[in-house]
C-alpha positions, 0 to 999 in steps of 0.5 A: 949884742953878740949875738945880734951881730952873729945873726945879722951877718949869716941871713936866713933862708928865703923861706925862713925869710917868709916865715919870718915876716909872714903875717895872717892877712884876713882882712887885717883882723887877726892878731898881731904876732908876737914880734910885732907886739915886741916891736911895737911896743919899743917903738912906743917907748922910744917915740918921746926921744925919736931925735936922740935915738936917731943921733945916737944912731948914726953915732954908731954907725959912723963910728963903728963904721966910717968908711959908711960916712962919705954915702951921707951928705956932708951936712946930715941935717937933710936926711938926718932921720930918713934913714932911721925912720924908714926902717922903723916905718918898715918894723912897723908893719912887720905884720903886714907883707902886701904893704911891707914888701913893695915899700922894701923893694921900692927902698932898696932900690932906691938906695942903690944910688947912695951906693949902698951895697949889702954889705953896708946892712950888718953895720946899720942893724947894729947900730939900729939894735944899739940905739933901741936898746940905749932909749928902750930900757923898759920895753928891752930884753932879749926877746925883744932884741930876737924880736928886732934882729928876726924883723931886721934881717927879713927886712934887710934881706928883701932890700937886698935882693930888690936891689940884685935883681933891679941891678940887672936891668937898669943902673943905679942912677943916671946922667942927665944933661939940663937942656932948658930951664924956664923960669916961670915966676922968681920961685919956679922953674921947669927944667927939661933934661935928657938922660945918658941912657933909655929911662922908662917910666909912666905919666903921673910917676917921680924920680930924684935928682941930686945936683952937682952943687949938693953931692949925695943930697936927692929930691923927689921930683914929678915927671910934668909930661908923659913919656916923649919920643925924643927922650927928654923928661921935664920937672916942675920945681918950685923953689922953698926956703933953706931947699938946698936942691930945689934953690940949686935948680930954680936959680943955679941950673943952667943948661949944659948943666949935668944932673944926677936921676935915680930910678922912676918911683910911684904908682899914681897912674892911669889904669888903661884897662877901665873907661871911669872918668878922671877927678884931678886935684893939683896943688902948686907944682904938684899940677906936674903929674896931673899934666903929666897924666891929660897926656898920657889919657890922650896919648892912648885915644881915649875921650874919658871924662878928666876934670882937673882941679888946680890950686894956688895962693894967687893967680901969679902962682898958677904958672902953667894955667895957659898950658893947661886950658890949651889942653882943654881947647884941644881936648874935649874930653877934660875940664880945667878949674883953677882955684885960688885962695891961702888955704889950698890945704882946705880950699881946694878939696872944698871946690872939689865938693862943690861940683860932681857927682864923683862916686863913678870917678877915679882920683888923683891927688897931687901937691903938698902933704898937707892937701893930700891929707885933706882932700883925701878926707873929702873924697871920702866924704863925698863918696869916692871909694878909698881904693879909688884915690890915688897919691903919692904915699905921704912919708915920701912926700918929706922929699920932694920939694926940699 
């Protein structure tokens, strides 16, 4: 554990950073490195225990280091694994840098608005090789601890420097006035708000946001319209039981209110440079980027074929079907079809099958993970290309609505 301490304290080159996560990337078929054999095999020891290895965790963390306490949320039962699961998610694909080192660089500067400085890293990779050790008594021993201290500093590190450069182009979090608030149904409201400072960002993107209410507790939240000349962003939030932010928002929010907003995130996009139609699946609030991207296609002059799928339990549920079918009034180019039933994990891909053909399409799905999942696997199955399906990755999705 000395040791670990020593290491993780004096990170290593760049190049022996690369060296460290470098992975053979031929088509993913060569063999994992001996590191993530190590690791991997502490992760499926550790997995029956997952929730004591995460309390212990932050045992050591707070008591190692309390000065680190006042960056968490009083009640820790928000985001209690969050922290913990997205290093182990990252340890994970050591092996796989195209997929690792976007997710790093999108964590680290991310966690600038917790005020997390580089600084904070030796504390959490102690307490991390700590709580390993504690549950992983089979797989443990000092290759394996090497193994882990070798990841974590690589992984440290891109967090770190992700961080320095984001630093010099944009602030860690920003202010941001609410201007209205309307109350679509008792359950959901959109919100519109107007940043302190320039915010850029892309149709079909999100953010966070933390209220004054719940200090140092952020939601993911999807931009409902398109960059506005006049600087405003609007959210769509759906209010769900014990959703500390979005119930703050839906029933507290009130114009004049100031909100917190971290940096845009996501890459479900419009790809500008090709003409292929759109096939859009929106559940609930997740209608919000799909709107968000209509705008953006019609902002550009283009007249590609869009067909929006939008999902609800019940018709009441469909708040913003009038919005939706005035863009289709206006735009000759897209196609709304709302869809309502209980089962919208599996009744809104199935609609989605029933029409088409959608193989010279691009998807976008956005809504509950669980419809993500499931529409996923019929697009697949009806013939889109999974290069050509885009969402939100699932893991992040535990954060939007809560």
């Amino acid at each position: 554990m000395l040791e670990a301490r020593h290491r993780m304290d004096a990170p290593p080159t760049r190049s022996a950073r690369r060296e460290a996560a470098r992975i053979p990337s031929e088509g993913g078929t060569a063999e994992p490195s001996p590191d993530a054999v190590l690791i991997r095999r502490t992760l499926a020891e550790i997995a029956p225990v997952a929730d004591r290895v995460t309390s212990y965790f932050y045992a050591l963390v707070f008591t190692g280091h309390p000065e680190v306490r006042g960056m968490f949320p009083a009640a820790m039962d928000t985001q209690r694994d969050r922290l913990l699961k997205a290093l182990l998610t990252a340890a994970e694909h050591i092996d796989n840098p195209e997929v690792l080192a976007p997710y790093l660089c999108r964590l680290g500067t991310g966690h600038r608005k917790y005020g997390t400085m580089a600084g904070h890293y030796p504390a959490v990779g102690e307490a991390l090789v700590g709580a390993l050790a504690r549950f992983a008594t089979q797989s443990w021993g000092p290759e394996t601890e090497a193994a882990w201290v070798r990841a974590y500093t690589a992984i440290s590190q891109i967090m770190i420097d992700a961080a320095a450069e984001d630093e010099v182009k944009a602030p860690a979090w920003w202010h941001a006035e609410v201007v209205s608030h309307d109350l679509r149904t008792p359950d959901i409201a959109v919100l519109t708000v107007r940043p302190d400072q320039p915010y850029a960002f892309l149709a079909g993107q999100y953010a966070s946001l933390e209220t004054p209410w719940w200090p140092r507790v952020w939601r993911h939240y999807s931009f409902a319209s398109a960059p506005r000349a006049d600087g405003l962003l609007s959210f769509h939030v759906k209010a769900v039981p014990a959703g500390w932010v979005s119930n703050a928002l839906v029933r507290h929010a009130r114009p004049g209110d100031v909100l917190r907003l971290g940096p845009p995130a996501g890459s479900m996009v419009v790809d500008h440079t090709t003409d292929n139609g759109m096939l859009c699946l929106g559940g609930g609030t997740g209608i919000a980027p799909i709107k968000a991207l209509i705008e953006d296609v019609a902002g550009h002059g283009e007249r590609r074929p869009v067909e929006v799928f939008f999902g609800a339990r019940s018709d009441s549920d469909l708040y913003d079907k009038d919005t939706l079918l005035g863009l289709q009034r206006s735009h000759p180019w897209l196609s709304v079809r709302p869809v309502v039933g209980d089962g919208l994990a599996g009744q809104l891909p199935h609609a989605v099958g029933e029409h088409g053909p959608w193989s010279s399409y691009d998807a976008f799905i956005s809504g509950p993970p669980a419809m993500i999942r499931s529409g996923v696997d019929e697009l697949l199955r009806i013939g889109i290309p999974g290069e050509r399906i885009r969402h939100d990755a699932v893991e992040e999705l535990a954060g939007i609505a809560g």
